[in-house]
DONU-664134 format. One record per residue (C-alpha): residue number from 1; residue in one letter; x, y, z. Coordinates in Angstrom, 3 decimals. Layout:
# DONU-664134
+-----+----+----------+----------+----------+
|   i | aa |        X |        Y |        Z |
+-----+----+----------+----------+----------+
| NUM |  a |        X |        Y |        Z |
...
+-----+----+----------+----------+----------+
# end
This chain:
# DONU-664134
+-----+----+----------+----------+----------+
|   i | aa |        X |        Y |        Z |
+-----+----+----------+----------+----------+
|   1 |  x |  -31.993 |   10.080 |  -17.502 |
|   2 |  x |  -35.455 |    9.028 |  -15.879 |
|   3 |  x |  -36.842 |    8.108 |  -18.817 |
|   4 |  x |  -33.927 |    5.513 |  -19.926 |
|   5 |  x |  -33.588 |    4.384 |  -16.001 |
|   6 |  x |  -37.395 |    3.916 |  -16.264 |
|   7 |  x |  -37.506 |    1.363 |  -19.249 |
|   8 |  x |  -34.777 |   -0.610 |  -17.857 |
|   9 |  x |  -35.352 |   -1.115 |  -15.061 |
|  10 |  x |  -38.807 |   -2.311 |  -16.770 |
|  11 |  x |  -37.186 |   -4.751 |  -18.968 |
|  12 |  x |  -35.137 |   -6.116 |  -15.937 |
|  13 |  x |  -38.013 |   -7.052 |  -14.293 |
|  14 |  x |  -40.451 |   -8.534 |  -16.805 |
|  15 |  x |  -40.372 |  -11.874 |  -18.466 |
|  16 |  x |  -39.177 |  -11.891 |  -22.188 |
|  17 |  x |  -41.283 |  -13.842 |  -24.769 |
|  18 |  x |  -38.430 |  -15.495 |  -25.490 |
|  19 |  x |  -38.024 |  -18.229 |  -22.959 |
|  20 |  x |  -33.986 |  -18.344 |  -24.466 |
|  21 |  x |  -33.277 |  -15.116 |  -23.391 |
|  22 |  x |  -34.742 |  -15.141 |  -19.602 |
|  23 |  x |  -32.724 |  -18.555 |  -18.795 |
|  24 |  x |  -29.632 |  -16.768 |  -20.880 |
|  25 |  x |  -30.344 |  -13.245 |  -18.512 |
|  26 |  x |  -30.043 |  -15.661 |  -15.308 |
|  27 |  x |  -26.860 |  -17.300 |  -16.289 |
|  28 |  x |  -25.268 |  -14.022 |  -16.719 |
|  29 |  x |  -26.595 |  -12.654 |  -13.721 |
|  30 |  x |  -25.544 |  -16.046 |  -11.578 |
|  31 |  x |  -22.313 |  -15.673 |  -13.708 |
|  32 |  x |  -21.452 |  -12.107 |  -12.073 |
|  33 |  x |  -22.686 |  -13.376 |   -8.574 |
|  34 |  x |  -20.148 |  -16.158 |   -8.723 |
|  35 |  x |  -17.526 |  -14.105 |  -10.032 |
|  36 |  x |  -18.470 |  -11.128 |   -7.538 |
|  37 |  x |  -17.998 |  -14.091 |   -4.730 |
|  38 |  x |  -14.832 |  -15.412 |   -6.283 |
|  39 |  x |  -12.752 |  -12.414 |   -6.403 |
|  40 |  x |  -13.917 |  -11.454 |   -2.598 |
|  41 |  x |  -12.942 |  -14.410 |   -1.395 |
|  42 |  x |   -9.345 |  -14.577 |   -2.954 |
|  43 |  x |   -9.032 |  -11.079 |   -1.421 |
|  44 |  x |  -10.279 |  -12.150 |    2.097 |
|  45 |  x |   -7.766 |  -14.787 |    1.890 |
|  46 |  x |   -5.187 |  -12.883 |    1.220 |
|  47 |  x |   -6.222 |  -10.357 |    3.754 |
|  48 |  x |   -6.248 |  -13.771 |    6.279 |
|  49 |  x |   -3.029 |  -14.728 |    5.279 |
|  50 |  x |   -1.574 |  -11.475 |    5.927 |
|  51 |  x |   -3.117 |  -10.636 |    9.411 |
|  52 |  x |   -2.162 |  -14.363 |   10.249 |
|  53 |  x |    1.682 |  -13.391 |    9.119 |
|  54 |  x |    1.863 |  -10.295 |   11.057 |
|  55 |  x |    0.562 |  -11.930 |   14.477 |
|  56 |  x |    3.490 |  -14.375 |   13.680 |
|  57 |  x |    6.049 |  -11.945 |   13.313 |
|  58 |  x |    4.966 |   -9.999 |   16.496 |
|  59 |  x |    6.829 |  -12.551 |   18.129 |
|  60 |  x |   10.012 |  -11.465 |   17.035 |
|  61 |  x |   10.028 |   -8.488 |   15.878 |
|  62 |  x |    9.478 |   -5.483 |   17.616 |
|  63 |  x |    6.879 |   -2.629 |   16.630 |
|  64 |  x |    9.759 |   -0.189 |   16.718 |
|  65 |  x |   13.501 |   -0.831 |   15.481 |
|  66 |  x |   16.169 |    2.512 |   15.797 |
|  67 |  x |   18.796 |    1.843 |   13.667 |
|  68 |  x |   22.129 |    4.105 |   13.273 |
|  69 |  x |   22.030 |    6.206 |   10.093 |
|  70 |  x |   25.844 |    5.890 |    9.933 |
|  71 |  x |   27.952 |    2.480 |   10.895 |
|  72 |  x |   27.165 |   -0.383 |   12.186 |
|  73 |  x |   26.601 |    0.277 |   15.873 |
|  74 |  x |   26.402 |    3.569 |   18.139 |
|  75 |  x |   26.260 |    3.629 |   21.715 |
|  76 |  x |   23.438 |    4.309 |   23.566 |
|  77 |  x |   24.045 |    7.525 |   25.625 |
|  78 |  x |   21.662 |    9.180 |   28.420 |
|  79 |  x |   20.375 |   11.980 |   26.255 |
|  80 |  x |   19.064 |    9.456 |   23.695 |
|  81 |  x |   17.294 |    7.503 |   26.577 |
|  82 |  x |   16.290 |   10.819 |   28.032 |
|  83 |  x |   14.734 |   11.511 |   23.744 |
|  84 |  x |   13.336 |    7.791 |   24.109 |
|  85 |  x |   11.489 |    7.750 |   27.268 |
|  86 |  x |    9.659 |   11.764 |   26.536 |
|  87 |  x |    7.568 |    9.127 |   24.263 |
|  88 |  x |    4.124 |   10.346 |   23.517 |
|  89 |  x |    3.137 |    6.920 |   24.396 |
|  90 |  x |    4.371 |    4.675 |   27.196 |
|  91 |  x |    6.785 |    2.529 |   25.496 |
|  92 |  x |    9.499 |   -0.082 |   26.391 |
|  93 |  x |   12.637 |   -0.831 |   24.770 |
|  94 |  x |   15.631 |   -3.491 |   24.842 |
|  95 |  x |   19.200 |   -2.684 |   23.314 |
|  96 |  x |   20.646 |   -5.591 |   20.769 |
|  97 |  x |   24.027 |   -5.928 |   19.323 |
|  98 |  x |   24.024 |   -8.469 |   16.334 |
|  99 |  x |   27.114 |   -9.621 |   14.329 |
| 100 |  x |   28.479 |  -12.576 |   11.780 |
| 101 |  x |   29.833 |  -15.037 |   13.731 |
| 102 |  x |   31.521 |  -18.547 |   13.254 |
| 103 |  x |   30.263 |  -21.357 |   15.184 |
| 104 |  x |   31.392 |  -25.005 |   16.013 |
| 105 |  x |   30.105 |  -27.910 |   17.890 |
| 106 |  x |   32.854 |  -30.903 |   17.485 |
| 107 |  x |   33.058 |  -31.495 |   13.860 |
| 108 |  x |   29.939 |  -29.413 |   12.819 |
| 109 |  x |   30.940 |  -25.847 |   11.819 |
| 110 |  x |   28.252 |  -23.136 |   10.727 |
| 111 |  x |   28.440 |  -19.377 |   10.516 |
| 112 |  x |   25.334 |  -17.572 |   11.752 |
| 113 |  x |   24.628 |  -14.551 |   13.689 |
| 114 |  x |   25.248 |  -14.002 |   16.998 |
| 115 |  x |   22.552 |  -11.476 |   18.215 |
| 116 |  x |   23.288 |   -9.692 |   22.415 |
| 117 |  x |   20.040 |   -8.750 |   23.943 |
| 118 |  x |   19.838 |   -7.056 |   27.284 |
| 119 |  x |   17.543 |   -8.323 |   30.160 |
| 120 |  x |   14.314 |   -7.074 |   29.410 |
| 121 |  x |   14.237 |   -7.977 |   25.328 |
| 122 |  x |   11.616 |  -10.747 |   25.967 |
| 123 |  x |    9.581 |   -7.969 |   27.341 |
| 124 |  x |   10.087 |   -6.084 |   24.281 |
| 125 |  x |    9.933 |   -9.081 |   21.710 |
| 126 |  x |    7.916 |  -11.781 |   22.862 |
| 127 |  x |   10.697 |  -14.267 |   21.807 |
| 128 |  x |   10.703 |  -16.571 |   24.649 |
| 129 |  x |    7.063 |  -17.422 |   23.316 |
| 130 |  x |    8.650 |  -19.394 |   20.055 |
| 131 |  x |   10.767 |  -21.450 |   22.779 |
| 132 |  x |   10.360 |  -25.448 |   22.299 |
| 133 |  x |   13.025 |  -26.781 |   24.411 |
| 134 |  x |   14.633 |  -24.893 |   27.492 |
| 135 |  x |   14.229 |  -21.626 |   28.831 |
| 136 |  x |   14.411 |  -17.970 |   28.282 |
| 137 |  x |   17.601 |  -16.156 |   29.601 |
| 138 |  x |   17.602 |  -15.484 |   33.687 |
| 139 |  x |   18.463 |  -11.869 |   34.487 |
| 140 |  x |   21.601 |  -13.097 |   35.949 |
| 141 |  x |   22.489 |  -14.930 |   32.767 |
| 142 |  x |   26.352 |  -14.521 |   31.706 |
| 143 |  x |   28.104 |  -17.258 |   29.869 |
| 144 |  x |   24.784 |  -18.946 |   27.692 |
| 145 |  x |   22.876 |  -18.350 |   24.693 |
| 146 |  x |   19.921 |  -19.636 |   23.271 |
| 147 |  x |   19.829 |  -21.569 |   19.073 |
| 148 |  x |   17.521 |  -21.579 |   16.444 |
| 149 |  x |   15.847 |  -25.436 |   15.889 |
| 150 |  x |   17.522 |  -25.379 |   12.709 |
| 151 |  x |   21.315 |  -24.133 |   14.008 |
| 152 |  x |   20.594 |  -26.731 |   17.040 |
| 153 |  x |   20.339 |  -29.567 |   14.437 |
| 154 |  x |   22.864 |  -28.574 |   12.316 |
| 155 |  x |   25.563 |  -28.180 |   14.917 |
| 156 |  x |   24.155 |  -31.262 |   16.480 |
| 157 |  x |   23.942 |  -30.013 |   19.628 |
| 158 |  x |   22.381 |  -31.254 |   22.885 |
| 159 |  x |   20.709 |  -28.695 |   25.270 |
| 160 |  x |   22.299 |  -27.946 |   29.288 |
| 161 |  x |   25.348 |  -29.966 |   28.336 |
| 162 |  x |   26.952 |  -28.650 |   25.176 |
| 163 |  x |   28.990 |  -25.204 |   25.170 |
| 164 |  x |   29.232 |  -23.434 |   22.113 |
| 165 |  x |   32.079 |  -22.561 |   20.779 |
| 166 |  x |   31.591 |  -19.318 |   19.014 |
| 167 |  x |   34.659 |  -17.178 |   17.332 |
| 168 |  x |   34.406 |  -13.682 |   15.555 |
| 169 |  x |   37.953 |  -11.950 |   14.101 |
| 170 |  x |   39.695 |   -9.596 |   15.556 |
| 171 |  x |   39.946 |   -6.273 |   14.169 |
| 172 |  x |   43.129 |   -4.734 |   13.359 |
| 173 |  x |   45.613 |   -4.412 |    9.946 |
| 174 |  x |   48.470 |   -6.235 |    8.634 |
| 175 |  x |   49.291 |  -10.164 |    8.397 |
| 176 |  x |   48.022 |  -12.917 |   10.350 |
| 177 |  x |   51.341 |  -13.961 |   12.200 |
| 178 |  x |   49.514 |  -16.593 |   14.544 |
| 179 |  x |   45.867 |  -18.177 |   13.451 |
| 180 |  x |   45.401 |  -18.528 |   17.066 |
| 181 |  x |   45.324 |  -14.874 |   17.976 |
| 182 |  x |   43.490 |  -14.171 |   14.852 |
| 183 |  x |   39.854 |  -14.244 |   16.503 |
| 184 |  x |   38.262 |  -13.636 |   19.998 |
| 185 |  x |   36.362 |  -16.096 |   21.706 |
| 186 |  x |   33.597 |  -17.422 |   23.784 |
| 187 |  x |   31.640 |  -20.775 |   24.496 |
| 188 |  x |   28.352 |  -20.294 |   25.969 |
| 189 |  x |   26.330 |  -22.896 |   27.231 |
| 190 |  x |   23.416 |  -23.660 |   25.223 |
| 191 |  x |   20.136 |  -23.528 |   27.664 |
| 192 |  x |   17.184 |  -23.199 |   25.122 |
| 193 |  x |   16.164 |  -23.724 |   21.255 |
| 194 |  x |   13.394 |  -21.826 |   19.580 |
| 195 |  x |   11.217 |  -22.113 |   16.754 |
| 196 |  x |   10.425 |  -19.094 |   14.555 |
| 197 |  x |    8.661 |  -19.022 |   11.361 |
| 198 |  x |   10.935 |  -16.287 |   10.167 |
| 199 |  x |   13.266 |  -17.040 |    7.861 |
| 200 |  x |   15.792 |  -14.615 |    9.123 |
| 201 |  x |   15.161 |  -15.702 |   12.140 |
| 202 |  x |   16.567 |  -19.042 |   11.700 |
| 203 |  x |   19.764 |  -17.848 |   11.365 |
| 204 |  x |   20.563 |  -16.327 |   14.518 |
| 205 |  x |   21.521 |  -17.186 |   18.062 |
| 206 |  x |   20.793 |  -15.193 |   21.090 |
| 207 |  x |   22.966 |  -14.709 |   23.444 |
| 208 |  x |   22.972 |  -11.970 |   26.590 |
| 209 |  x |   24.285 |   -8.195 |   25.751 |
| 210 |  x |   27.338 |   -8.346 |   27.954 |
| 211 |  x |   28.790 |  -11.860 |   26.358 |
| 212 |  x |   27.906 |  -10.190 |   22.653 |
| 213 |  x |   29.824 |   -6.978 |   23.646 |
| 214 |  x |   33.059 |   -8.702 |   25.127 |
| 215 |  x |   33.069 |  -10.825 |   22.248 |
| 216 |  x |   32.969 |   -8.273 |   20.131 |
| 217 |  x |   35.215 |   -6.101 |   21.653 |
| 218 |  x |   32.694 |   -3.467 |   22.004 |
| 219 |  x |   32.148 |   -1.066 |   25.117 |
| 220 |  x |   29.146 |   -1.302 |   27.519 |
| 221 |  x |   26.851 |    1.522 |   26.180 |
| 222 |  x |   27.488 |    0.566 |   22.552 |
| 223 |  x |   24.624 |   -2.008 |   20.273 |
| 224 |  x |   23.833 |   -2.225 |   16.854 |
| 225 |  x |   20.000 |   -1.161 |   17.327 |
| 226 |  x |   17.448 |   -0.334 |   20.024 |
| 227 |  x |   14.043 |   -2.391 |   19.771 |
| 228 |  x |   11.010 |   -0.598 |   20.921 |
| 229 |  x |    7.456 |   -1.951 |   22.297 |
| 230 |  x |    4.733 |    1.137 |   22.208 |
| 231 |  x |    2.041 |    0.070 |   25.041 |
| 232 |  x |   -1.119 |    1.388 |   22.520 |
| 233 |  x |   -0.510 |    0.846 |   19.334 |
| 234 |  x |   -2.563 |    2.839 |   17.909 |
| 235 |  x |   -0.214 |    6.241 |   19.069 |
| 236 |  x |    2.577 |    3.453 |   16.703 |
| 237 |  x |    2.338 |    6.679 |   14.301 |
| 238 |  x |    2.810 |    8.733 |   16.593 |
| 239 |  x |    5.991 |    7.457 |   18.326 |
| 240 |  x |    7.305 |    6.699 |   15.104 |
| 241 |  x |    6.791 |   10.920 |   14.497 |
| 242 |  x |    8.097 |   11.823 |   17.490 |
| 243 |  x |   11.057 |    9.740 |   17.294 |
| 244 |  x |   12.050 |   10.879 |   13.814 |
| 245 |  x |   11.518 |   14.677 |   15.137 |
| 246 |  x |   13.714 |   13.744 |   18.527 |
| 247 |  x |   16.322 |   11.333 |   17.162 |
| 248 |  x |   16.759 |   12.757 |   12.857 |
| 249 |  x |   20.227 |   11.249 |   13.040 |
| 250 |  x |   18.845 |    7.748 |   13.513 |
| 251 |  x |   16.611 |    5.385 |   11.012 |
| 252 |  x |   13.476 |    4.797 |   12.876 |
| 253 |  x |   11.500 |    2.051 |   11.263 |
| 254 |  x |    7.803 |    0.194 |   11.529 |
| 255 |  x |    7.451 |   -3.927 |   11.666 |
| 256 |  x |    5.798 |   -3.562 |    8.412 |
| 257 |  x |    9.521 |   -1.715 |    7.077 |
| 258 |  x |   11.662 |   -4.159 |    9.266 |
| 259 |  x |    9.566 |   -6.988 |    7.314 |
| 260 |  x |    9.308 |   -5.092 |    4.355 |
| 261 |  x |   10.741 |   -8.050 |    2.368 |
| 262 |  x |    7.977 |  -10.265 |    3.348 |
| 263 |  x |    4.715 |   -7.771 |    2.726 |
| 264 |  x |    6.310 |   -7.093 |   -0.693 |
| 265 |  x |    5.771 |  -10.588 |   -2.049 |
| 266 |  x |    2.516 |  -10.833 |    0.040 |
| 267 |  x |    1.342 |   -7.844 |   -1.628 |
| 268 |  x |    2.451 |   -9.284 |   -5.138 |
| 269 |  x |    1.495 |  -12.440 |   -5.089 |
| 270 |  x |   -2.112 |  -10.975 |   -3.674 |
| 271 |  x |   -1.980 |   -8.461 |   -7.147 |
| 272 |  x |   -1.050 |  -11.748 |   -8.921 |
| 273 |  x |   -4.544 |  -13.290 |   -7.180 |
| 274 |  x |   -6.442 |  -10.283 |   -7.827 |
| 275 |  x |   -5.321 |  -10.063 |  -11.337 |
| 276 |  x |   -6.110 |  -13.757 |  -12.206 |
| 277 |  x |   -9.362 |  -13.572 |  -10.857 |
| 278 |  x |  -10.273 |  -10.430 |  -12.901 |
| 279 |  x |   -9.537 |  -12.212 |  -16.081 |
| 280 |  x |  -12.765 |  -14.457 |  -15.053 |
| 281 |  x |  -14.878 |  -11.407 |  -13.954 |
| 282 |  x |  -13.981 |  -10.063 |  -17.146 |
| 283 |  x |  -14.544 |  -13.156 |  -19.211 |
| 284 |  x |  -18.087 |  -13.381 |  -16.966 |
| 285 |  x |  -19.140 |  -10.033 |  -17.901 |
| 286 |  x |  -18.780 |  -10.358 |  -21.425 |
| 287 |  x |  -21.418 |  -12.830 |  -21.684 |
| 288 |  x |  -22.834 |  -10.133 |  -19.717 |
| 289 |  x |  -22.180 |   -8.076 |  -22.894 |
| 290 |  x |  -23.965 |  -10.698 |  -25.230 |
| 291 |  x |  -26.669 |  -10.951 |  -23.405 |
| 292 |  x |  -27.647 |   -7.512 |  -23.633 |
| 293 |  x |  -27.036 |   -7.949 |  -27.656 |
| 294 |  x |  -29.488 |  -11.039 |  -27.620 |
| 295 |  x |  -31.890 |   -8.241 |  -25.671 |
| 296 |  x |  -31.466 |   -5.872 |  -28.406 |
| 297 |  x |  -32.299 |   -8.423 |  -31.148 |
| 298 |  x |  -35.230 |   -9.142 |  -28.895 |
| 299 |  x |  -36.897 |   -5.704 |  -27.936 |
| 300 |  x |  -36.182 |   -4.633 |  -31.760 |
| 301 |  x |  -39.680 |   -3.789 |  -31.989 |
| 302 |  x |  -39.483 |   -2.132 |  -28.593 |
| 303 |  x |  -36.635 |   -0.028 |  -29.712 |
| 304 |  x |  -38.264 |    1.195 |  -33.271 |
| 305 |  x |  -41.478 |    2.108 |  -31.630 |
| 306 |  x |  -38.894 |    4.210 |  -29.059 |
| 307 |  x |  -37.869 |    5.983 |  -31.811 |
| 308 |  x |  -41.059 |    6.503 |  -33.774 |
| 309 |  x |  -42.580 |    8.549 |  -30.781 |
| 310 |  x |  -39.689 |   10.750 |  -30.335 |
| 311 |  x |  -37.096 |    8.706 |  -28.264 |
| 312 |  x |  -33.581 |   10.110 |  -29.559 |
| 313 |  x |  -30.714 |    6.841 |  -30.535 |
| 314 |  x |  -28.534 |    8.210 |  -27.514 |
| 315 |  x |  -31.558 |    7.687 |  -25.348 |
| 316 |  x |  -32.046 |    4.405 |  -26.346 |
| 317 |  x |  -28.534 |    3.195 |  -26.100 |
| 318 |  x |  -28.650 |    4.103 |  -22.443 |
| 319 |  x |  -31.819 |    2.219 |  -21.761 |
| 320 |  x |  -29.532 |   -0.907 |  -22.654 |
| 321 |  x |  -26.569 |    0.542 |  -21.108 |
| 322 |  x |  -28.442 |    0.795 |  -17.671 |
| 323 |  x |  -30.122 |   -2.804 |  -18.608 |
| 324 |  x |  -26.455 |   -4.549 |  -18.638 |
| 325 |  x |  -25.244 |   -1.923 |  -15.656 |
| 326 |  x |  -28.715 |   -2.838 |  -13.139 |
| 327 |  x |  -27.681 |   -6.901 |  -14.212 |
| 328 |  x |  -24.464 |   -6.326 |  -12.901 |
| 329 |  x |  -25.276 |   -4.370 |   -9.967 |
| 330 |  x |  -28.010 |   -7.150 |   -9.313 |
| 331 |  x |  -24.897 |   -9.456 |   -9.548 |
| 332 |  x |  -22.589 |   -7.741 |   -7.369 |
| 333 |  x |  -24.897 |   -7.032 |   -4.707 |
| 334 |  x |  -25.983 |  -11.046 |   -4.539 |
| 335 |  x |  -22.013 |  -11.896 |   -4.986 |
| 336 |  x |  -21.057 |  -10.257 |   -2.175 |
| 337 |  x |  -23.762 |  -10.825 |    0.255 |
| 338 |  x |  -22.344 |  -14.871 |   -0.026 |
| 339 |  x |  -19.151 |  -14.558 |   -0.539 |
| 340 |  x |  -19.257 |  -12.219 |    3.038 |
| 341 |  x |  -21.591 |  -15.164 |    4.425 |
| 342 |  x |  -18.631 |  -18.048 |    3.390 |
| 343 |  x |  -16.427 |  -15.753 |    4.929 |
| 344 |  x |  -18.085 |  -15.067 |    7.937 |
| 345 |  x |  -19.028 |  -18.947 |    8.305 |
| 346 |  x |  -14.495 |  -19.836 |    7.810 |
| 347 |  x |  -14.120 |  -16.858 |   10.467 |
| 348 |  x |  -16.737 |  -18.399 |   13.528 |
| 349 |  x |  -16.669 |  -22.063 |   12.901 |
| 350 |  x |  -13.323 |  -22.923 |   10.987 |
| 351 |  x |  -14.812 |  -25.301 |    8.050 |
| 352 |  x |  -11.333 |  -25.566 |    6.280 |
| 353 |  x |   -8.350 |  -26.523 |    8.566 |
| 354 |  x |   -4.608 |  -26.474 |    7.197 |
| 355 |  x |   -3.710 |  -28.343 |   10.179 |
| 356 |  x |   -5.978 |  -29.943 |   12.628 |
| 357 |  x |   -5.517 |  -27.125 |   15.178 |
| 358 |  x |   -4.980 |  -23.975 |   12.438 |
| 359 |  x |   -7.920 |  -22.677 |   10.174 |
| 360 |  x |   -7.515 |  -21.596 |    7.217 |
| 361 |  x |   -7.339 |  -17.866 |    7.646 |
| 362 |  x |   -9.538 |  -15.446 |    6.235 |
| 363 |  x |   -9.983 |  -11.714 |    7.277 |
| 364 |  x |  -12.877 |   -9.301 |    6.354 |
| 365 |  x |  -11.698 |   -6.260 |    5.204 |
| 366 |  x |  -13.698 |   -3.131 |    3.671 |
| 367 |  x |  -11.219 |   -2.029 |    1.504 |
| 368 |  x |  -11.772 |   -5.656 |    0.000 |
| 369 |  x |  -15.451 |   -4.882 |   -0.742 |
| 370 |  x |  -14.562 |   -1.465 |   -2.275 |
| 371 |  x |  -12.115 |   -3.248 |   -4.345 |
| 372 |  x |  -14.534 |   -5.548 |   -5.564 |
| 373 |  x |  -17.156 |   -3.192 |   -6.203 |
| 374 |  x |  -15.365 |   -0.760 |   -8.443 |
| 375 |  x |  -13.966 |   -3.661 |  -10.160 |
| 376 |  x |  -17.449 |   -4.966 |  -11.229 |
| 377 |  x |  -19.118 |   -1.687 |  -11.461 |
| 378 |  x |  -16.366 |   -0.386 |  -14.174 |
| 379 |  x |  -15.594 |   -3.320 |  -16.179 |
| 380 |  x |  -19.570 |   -3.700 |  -15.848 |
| 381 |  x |  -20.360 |   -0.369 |  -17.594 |
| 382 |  x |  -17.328 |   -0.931 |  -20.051 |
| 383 |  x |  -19.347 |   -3.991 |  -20.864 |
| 384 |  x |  -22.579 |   -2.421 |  -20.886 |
| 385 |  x |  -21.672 |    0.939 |  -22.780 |
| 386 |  x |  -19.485 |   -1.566 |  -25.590 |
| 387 |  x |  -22.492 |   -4.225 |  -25.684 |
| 388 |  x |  -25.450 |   -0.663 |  -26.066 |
| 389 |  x |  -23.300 |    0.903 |  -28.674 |
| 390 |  x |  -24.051 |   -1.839 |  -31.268 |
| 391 |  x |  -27.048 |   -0.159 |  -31.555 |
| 392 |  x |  -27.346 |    2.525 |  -34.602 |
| 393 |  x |  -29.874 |    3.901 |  -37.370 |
| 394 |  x |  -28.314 |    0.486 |  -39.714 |
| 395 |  x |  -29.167 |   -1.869 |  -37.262 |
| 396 |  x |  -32.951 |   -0.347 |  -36.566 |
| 397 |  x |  -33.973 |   -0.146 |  -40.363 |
| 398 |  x |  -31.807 |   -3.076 |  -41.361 |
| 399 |  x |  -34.223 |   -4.870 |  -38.857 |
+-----+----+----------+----------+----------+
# end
């Protein structure tokens, strides 16, 4: 293998005769360094995008989520806190009830969520941060919820002065006799409207534990799920262990499974990327491919004389093999090393705004790199190995 290594490397280095073939060489190799750069920065875009999501959604959701495994709601008894707060890590957590709910202001009419948090669920969920009008609940909170921008302008409402009238149906069998005693009731008064960039999100309106629980005929202990915030996240897998070995008849879950919606058409549309952009690696390394064939043409003396003193075909075929492989590595190495300086430049000085206070995101990721490499490197020797095999006992004497 030195001997084949050698005589590339050779022919990578010096000048060709053939002034056609150097500027032809160049072009392919500034072909793989642009696609090299291309595909690392889709991916680092991607990556940006997703980092930038997840920072988003860490104001409302929570890096924990205990759902029953059975029903809709369970109550929350002492030996469950008692499971909770044995915690590997310290951790804090804020009890929700959440139900379908019917909702009218005037003549407006929607039907949302209602969603009961406890006192301490801003502690837990940095909600109140996504506020834009109002305030967060006061611990002595009773009769008043908070809206979603896009509930507040539906219902048309208007903030400290409108209450809300809010109606859920009562449970029970058998005919409605009288509409009127068909649903229970409450009409909190709206104090606050956030903004989230969920889409769930927009459907819901908070409104303290208590309120949710008479409403909803429900007793004092009893919630449809238990948010948790774990101090260090990086004991998250942890918890989320010891929790599953503590509490196995509840469904403990991650942010990335309570999103798990969302990261599944990140993730796809970032294949999508990826897969788009390897069609133009691919179409760059084939003239990769023909270059090494004009190479061959070129160095048929080269290659006869090879054989002459004792230089087997298989030999010779490798020689050309690592000629198109070194090219691409040459490529790859150059690709990278700018399209990690572009990203590096987006990262500290924000060249590309979306918004003239948001930059375009971009993360730097090694996986990304890894990706990138093994893409180039294989399709590379595919290229190489298809481009060297042309080579044969024909080809030598027919030239």
């Amino acid at each position: 293998m030195k001997f084949p290594f050698y005589i590339a490397q050779r022919y990578l280095k010096s000048k060709s005769g053939n002034n056609i073939i150097n500027i032809v060489t160049i072009l392919a190799c500034l072909g793989v360094v642009a696609g090299t750069m291309a595909l690392f920065i889709v991916l680092s875009v991607f990556s940006g995008i997703k980092s930038y999501s997840a920072q988003m959604l860490q104001s409302n959701t929570p890096d924990i989520r205990i759902y029953p495994s059975k029903g809709k709601t369970f109550a929350v008894s002492s030996d469950f806190l008692k499971k909770l707060e044995q915690s590997p890590s310290n951790i804090r957590y804020a009890k929700v009830l959440e139900e379908r709910a019917f909702f009218k202001n005037g003549e407006k009419e929607e039907i949302a969520y209602i969603k009961g948090v406890d006192s301490v669920f801003n502690k837990v969920v940095p909600i109140d941060s996504l506020m834009i009008l109002g305030n967060w609940f006061a611990s002595e909170s009773k009769n008043t919820c908070i809206v979603s921008y896009q509930l507040y302008r539906q219902l048309d409402l208007n903030i400290f002065t409108d209450r809300l009238d809010t109606y859920v149906p009562k449970a029970g069998k058998g005919y409605i006799s009288n509409p009127k005693n068909a649903f229970r009731e409450v009409f909190p008064q709206v104090i606050g409207v956030l903004s989230s960039p969920n889409e769930e999100d927009k459907k819901y309106i908070y409104a303290p534990l208590q309120l949710t629980q008479n409403l909803l005929d429900k007793q004092k202990n009893e919630v449809s799920y238990v948010d948790v915030k774990v101090a260090d996240l990086k004991q998250l897998n942890s918890v989320v262990l010891f929790l599953q070995k503590q509490l196995p008849d509840y469904r403990i879950l991650k942010n990335e499974e309570i999103n798990s919606s969302f990261y599944k058409i990140l993730n796809s549309e970032k294949l999508i990327a990826y897969l788009v952009s390897l069609l133009v690696v691919v179409m760059v390394l084939s003239n990769t491919s023909g270059t090494i064939i004009m190479v061959i043409v070129d160095k048929k003396e080269n290659i006869k004389t090879l054989l002459n003193i004792g230089a087997s075909l298989k030999s010779v075929r490798r020689i050309f093999a690592l000629y198109g492989f070194l090219l691409n590595l040459f490529g790859m190495f150059f690709g990278l090393l700018l399209g990690g300086f572009l990203v590096w430049i987006q990262l500290h000085f924000e060249l590309i705004m979306i918004t003239p206070n948001i930059a375009y995101p971009v993360g730097f990721e090694w996986q990304n790199v890894i990706l990138v490499c093994c893409t180039i490197v294989t399709f590379g020797a595919l290229a190489s190995l298809l481009a060297s095999g042309r080579i044969s006992k024909r080809f030598v004497k027919k030239h």
